[in-house]
C-alpha positions in Angstrom: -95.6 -14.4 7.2 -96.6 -18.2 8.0 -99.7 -19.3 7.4 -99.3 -21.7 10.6 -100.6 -19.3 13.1 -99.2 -21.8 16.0 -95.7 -20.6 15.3 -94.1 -18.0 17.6 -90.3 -18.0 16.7 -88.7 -19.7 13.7 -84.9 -19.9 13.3 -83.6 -20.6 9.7 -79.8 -21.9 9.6 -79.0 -18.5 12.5 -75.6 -18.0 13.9 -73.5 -15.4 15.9 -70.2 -14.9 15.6 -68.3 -12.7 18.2 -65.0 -11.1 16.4 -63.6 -14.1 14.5 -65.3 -16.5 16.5 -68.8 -18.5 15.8 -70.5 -18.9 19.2 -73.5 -21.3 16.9 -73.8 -21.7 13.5 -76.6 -22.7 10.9 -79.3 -23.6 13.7 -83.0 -24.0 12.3 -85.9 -24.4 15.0 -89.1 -23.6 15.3 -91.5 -22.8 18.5 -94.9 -23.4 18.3 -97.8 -22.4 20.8 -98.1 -25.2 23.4 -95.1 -26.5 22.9 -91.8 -26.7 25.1 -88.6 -27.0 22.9 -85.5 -28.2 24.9 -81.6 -27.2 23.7 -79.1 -29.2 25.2 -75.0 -29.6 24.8 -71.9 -28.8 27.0 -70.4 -25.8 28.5 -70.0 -23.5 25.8 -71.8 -25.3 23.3 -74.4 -22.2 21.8 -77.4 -23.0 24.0 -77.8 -19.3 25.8 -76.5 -17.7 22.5 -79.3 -19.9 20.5 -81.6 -18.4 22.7 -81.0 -14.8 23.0 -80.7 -15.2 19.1 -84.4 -16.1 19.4 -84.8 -13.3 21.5 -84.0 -10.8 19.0 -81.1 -9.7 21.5 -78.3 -10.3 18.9 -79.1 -8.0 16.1 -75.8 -9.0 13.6 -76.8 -12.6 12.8 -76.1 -15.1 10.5 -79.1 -16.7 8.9 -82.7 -15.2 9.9 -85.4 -15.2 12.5 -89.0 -14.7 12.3 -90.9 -13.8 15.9 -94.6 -13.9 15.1 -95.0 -12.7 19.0 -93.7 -9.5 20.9 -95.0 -10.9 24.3 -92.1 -13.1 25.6 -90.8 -13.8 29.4 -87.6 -14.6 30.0 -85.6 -16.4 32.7 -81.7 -15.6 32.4 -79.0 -18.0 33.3 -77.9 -15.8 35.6 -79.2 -12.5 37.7 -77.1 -10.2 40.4 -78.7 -9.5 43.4 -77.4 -8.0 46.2 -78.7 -10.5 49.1 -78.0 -7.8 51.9 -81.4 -5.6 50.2 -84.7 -6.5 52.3 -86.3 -6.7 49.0 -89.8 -8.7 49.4 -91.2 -11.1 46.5 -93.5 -8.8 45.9 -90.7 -5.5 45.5 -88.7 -8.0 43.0 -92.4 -8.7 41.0 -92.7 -5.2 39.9 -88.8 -4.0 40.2 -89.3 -3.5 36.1 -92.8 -4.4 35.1 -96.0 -2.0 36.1 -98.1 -4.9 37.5 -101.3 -5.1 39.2 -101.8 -6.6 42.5 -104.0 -9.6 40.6 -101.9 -10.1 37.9 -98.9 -10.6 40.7 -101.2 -13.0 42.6 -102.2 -15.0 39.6 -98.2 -15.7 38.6 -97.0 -16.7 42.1 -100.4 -19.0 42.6 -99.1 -20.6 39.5 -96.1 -21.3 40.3 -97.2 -22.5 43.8 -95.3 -19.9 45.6 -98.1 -16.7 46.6 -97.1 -17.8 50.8 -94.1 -16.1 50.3 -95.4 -12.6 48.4 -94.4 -10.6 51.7 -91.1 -13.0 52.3 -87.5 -11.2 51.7 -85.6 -12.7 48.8 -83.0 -13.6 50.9 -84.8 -15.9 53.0 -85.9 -17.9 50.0 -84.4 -21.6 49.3 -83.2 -22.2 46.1 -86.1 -23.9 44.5 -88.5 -21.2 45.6 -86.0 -18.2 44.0 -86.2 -20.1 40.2 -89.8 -20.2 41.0 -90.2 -16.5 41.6 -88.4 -15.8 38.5 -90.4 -18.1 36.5 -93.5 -15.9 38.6 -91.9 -12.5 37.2 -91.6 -14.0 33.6 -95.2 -15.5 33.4 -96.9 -12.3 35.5 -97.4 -10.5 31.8 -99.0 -13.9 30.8 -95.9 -14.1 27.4 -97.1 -15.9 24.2 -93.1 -16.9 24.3 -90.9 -18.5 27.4 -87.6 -18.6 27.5 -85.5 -20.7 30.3 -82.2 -20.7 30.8 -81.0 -23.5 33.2 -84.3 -22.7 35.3 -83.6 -25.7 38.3 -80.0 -24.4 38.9 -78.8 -24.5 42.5 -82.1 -27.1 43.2 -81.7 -30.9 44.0 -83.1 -33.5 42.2 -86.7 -33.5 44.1 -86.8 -29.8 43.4 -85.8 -30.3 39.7 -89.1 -32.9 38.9 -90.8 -30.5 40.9 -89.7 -27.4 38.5 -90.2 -29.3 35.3 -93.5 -30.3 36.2 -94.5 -26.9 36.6 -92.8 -25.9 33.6 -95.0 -28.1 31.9 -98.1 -27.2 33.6 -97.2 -23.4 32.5 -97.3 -24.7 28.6 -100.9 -26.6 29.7 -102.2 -23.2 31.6 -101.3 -20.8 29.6 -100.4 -22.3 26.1 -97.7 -20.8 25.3 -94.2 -22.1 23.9 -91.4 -22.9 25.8 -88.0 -22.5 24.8 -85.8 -24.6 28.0 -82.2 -24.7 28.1 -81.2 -27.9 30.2 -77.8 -29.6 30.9 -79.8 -32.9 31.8 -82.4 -34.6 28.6 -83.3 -37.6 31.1 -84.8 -35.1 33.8 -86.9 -33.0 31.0 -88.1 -36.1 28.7 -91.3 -36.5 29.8 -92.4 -33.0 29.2 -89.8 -32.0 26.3 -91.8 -32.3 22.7 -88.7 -31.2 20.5 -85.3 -31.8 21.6 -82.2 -29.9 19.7 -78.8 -30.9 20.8 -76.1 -28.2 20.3 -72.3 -28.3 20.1 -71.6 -24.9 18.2 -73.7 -26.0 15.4 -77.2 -28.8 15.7 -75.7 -32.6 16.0 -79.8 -33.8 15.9 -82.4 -32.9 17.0 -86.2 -35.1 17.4 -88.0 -36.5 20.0 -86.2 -36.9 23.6 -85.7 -40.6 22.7 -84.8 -40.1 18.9 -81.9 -37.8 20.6 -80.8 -39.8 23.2 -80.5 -43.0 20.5 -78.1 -40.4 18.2 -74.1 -40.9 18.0 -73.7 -37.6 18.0 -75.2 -37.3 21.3 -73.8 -40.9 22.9 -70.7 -38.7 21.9 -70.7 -36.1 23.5 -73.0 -37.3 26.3 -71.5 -41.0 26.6 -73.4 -44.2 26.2 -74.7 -44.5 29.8 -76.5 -41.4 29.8 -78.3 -42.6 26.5 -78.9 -45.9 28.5 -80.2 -43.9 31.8 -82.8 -42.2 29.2 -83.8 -45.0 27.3 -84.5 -46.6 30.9 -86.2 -44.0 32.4 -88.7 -44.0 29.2 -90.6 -46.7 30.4 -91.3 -45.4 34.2 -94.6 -44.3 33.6 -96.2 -46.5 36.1 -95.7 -43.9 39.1 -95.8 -40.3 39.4 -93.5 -37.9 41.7 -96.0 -36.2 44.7 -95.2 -32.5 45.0 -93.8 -33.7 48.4 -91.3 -35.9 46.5 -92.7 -39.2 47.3 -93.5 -42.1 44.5 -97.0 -43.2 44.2 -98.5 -45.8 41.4 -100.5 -44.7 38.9 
């Protein structure tokens, strides 16, 4: 055991390997309460692996975990649902969890999305789908979060919009967030730990200590490095839930 009680998941050089084939190898991380760790890399580079690894969903791995939690939420990549179903919000809510009527309330008023408790899913927009699933992950209130490209199939508005909640999540109910993201310069201002993954970790540090790497200029390309190191200094505005830009 740890005697840093903030610690809910620490990975210690883990890998999977599927047949003769290593998905990730030797990645160490740790998630701490409060704190929102981001993994980024291409298509196929370990990030959902990494992260079901955390889970405790791959048994046979390389390396070892330690979860110091058992009361985690999690968001896949992706979920099949048959559209055609007049499945409400609230149906979908308790489709696998027993939950009360409050607890329900509470998640979607956190996410900003309790108008649409009687709504069919199939009426939903993008955005306000990821934010039902993120509602559905919280509802049990997890010491742990795990997000797997949460702002897919959103625009750009709708992505601040998602991160900003994500963040707020961490502030509300302190928790740790593990956030798989294809895009740093979107996450940055709420990301504490970045860990960049191509099979194995090329670095890992702040958002800015990442985006100044090689490794990541490489596999990323300069300009998104640039478009970061830009977008560090735009702190003299903030984004209105709306979308609009107002100065601080």
């Amino acid at each position: 055991m740890t005697s840093n009680q903030n610690i809910l998941v620490k990975l210690n050089q883990a890998g999977f390997r599927l047949k003769d084939k290593w998905l990730v190898k030797g990645v160490s991380l740790q998630i701490e309460k409060g704190q929102i760790v981001t993994l980024i890399g291409p298509n196929g580079s370990g990030k959902s692996t990494t992260a079901k690894i955390a889970l405790g969903i791959y048994k046979n791995i390389d390396g070892e975990v330690e979860k110091f939690t058992n009361k985690v939420g999690y968001v896949p990549q992706k979920i099949s649902i048959d559209w055609t179903l007049p499945l409400r919000v609230r149906d979908f809510m308790v489709l696998i969890e027993n939950l009360k009527d409050e607890d329900i309330n509470e998640a979607l008023s956190l996410t900003g999305v309790i108008q649409l408790k009687n709504k069919n899913l199939g009426d939903l927009s993008g955005g306000e789908f990821q934010r039902v699933l993120i509602a559905r992950a919280i509802s049990k209130k997890p010491d742990l979060l795990v997000l797997d490209e949460p702002v897919q199939g959103v625009d750009f508005t709708g992505e601040i919009a998602l991160y900003k909640l994500i963040k707020k999540i961490t502030d509300e109910l302190n928790c740790g967030i593990l956030l798989i993201s294809h895009d740093l310069h979107t996450v940055m201002s709420a990301t504490d730990h970045v860990v960049c993954l191509n099979g194995h970790v090329c670095c890992s540090g702040s958002p800015m200590d990442v985006a100044k790497n090689n490794e990541y200029k490489a596999l990323f390309g300069e300009q998104a490095s640039q478009i970061l190191s830009r977008y560090e200094h735009r702190h003299d505005h903030i984004h209105t839930s709306e979308g609009e830009i107002k100065k601080n």
